[in-house]
Structure formats: C-alpha cells, structure tokens
C-alpha positions as CSV (number, residue, x, y, z in Angstrom):
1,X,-26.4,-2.1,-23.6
2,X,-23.6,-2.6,-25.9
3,X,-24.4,-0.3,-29.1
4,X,-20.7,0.2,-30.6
5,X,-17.4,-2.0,-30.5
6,X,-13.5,-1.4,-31.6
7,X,-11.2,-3.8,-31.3
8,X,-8.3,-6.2,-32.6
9,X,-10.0,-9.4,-34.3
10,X,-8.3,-12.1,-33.4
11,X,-10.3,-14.9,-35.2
12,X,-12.6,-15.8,-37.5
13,X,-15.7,-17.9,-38.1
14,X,-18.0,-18.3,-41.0
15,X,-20.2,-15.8,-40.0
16,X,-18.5,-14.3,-36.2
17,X,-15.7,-12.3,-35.3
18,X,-13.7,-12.6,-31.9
19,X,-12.9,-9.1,-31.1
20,X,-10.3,-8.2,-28.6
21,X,-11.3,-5.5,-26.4
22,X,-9.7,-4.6,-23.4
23,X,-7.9,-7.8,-22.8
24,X,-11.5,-9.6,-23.1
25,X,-12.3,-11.3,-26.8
26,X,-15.7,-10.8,-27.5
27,X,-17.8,-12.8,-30.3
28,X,-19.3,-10.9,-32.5
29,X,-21.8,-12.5,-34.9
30,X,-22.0,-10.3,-38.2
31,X,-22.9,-10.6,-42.1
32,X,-20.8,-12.8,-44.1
33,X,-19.2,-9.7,-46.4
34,X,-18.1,-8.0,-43.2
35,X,-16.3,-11.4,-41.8
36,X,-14.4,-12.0,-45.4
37,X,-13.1,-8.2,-45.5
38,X,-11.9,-8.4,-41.4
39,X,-8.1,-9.3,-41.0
40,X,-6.8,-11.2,-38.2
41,X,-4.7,-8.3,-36.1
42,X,-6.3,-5.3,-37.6
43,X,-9.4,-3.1,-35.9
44,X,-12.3,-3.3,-36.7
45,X,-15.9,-1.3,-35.4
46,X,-19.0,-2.8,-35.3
47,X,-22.3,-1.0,-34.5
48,X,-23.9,-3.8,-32.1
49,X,-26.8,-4.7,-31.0
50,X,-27.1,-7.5,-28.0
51,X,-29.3,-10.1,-27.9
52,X,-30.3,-11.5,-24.3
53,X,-32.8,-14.3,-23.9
54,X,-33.5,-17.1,-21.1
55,X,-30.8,-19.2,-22.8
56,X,-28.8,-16.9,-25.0
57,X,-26.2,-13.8,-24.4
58,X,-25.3,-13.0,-28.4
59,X,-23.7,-10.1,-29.8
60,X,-24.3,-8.7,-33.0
61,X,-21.8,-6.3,-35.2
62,X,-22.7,-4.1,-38.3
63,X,-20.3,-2.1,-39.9
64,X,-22.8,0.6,-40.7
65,X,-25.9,1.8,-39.0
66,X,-28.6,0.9,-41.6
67,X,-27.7,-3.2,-41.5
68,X,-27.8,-2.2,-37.5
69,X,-31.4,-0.8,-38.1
70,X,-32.6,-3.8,-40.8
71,X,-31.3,-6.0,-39.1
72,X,-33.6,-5.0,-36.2
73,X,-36.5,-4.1,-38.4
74,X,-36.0,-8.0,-39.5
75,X,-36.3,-9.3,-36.1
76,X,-39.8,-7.4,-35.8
77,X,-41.3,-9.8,-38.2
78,X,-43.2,-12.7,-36.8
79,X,-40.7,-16.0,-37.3
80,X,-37.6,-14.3,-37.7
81,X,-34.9,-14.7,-35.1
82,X,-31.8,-13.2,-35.2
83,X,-29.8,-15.8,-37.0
84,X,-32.3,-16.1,-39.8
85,X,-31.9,-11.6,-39.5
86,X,-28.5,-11.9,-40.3
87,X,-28.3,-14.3,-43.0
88,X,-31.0,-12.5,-44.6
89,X,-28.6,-9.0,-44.5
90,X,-25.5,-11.7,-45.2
91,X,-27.4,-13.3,-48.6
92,X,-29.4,-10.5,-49.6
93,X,-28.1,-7.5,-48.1
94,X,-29.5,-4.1,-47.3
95,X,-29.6,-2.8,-50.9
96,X,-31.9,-5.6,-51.8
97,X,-34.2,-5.7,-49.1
98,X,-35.0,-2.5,-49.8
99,X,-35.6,-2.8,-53.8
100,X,-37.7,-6.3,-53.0
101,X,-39.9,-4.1,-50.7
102,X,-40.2,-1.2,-52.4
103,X,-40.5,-3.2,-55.8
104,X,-42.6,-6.1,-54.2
105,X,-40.7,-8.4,-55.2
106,X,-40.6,-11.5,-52.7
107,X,-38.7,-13.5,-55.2
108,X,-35.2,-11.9,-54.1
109,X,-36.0,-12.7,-50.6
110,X,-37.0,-16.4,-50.9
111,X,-33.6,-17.1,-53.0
112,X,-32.1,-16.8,-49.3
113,X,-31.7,-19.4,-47.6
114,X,-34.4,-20.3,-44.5
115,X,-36.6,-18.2,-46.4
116,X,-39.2,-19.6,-47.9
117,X,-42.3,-17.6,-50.2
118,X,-44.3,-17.3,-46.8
119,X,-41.2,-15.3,-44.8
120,X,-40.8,-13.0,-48.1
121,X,-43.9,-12.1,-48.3
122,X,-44.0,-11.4,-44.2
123,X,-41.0,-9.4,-44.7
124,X,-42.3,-7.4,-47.1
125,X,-45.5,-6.6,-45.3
126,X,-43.8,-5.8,-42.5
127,X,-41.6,-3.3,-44.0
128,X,-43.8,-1.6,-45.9
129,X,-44.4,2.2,-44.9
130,X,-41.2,1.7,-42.2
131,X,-38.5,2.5,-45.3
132,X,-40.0,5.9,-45.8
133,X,-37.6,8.0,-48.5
134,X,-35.9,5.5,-50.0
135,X,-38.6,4.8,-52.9
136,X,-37.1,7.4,-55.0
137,X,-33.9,6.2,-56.8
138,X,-34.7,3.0,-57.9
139,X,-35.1,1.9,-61.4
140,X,-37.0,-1.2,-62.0
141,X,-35.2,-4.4,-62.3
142,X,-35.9,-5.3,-65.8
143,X,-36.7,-8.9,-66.6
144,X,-33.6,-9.6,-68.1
145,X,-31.7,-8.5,-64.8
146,X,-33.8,-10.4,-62.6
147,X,-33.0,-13.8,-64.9
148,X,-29.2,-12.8,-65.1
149,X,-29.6,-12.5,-61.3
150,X,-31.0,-15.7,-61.0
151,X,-28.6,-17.7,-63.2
152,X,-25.8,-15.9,-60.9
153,X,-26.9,-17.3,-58.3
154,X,-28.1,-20.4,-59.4
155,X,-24.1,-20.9,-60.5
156,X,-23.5,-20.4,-56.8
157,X,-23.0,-16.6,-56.5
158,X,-24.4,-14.9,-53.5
159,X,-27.9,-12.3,-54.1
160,X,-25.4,-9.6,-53.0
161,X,-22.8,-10.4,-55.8
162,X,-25.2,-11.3,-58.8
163,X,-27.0,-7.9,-58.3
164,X,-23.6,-6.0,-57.8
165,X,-22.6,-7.6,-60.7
166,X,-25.8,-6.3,-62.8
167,X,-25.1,-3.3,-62.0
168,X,-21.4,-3.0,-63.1
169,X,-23.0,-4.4,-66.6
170,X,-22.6,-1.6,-69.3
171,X,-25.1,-0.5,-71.0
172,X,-23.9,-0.7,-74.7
173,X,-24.1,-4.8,-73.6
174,X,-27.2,-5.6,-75.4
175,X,-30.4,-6.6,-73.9
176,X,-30.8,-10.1,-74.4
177,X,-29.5,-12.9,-71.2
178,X,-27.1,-14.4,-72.9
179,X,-24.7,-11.3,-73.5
180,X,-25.5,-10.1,-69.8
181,X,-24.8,-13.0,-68.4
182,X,-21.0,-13.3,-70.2
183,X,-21.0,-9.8,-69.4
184,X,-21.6,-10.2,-65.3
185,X,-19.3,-13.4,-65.5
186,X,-16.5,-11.2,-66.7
187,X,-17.0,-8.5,-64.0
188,X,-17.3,-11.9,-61.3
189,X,-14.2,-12.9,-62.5
C-alpha cells in the first residue's frame, strides 16, 4: 500500500499530478487547490491513498492527513466513488464539510457539483458522530454569510473561496448583503 509520496512534478492536469519518483512518474489524482499551488520541477508530498478495483489502479495525493481521512470517510457513503470524493474536498473542502455536518446544512454540499440534495443529505448522515471534537469552534454561519456565499459562487467562485473570503470580511462592514458582498469582492480581487 502506498500511504505517502515525494517527488518532482513534472506535469500537470486539471485535477492530477505526475510525480517523479525514482525515475518512474506516477499520477497522482488530488484536489484542485493542491494542483494550482504545485510547480512543475519542484517537490511535492502527498499523503496517498490507492485505489484498486477490477478495472482501475488510481492513486490519490492529499497534502495533509485530514483531506486523506475525509476523503476516505467520503468514499464510505453509499454512491460516492472516489472521483465524486475528491471533487467534493476540491469544491467544498475540508473546512466545509465539516461546518455543513456539524451545522446540518446540506445546502453547502449540494452547491458541488455531482451532488445533488439526496448525496448532501447522505453525506451528512453518514458523518455524523464520526467528526467527534470538532463541534466546538464554530460560529454559526449567519444568513447573511450563507447568501454572500451563494452570490460568490453563483459569480463563478469556488465554495472554498466564497467562504474564505467571508471570513477575511471585517467586522465593522455592516451587516446587510450588499456591503459584504463589495466587501468579499475586494478581498477576491
């Protein structure tokens, strides 16, 4: 089993790596974030996880051990695959799987793409109870945030970058959409 990987990338896709390691370049399918922030002759470490089947040999790379251990608690629910895994931790990322399930909020979820209500909903059963400790240190999305997040991303913004953009959002900005909204743009920008 192939658990960790450093090595030279050598190319890039859309959403894989090719490592080299050891004279052998290895594809290495990871989250969108971690393929824009590799360089082409610089090293890079991946925590892996393989994925063998009758008519697949795929390797997965996570730069950290938690989008390792989603990732995986992903493919345990019913209809998820691990394409569909990793474009859930590419679009939505770690941090907001976690507030959708300890919020029960599907909606975050089903902005992903391949997801539809029915999948959120699965993927928030499922994870419930298995994200023990992490419910403390979240404050609750207010409904202004959640419709800033949703114009972000409706103006073509990833999940990942609307919400990191909330969060950059000051908090003399006053509480109405329309001010954080400009507010967010300027941080995007």
């Amino acid at each position: 089993m192939i658990t960790y990987l450093e090595g030279v990338v050598i190319e890039k896709g859309t959403d894989f790596l090719v490592v080299l390691i050891g004279g052998i370049g290895l594809k290495v399918y990871a989250p969108i974030i971690s393929v824009e922030k590799a360089e082409p002759g610089k090293k890079f470490q991946f925590h892996t996880q393989l994925i063998v089947r009758e008519d697949l040999l795929a390797l997965y790379g996570f730069e950290t051990a938690q989008e390792l251990e989603y990732f995986n608690l992903l493919l345990g629910v019913t209809g998820i695959g691990p394409r569909l895994a990793l474009a859930i931790l590419s679009h939505a990322g770690v941090e907001t799987i976690r507030r959708s399930v300890v919020q029960e909020q599907p909606d975050f979820l089903s902005r992903v793409p391949g997801v539809g209500k029915k999948t959120a909903q699965k993927i928030l059963l499922h994870l419930q109870g298995k994200l023990t400790g992490f419910e403390e240190g979240f404050a609750e999305i207010r409904t202004t945030d959640y419709e800033v997040i949703e114009a972000l991303t409706a103006l073509g913004y990833s999940l990942v970058q609307a919400q990191a953009a909330v969060q950059t959002i000051s908090k003399d900005v006053p509480d109405t959409v329309e001010e954080k909204i400009r507010a967010a743009l300027q941080s995007l920008a």
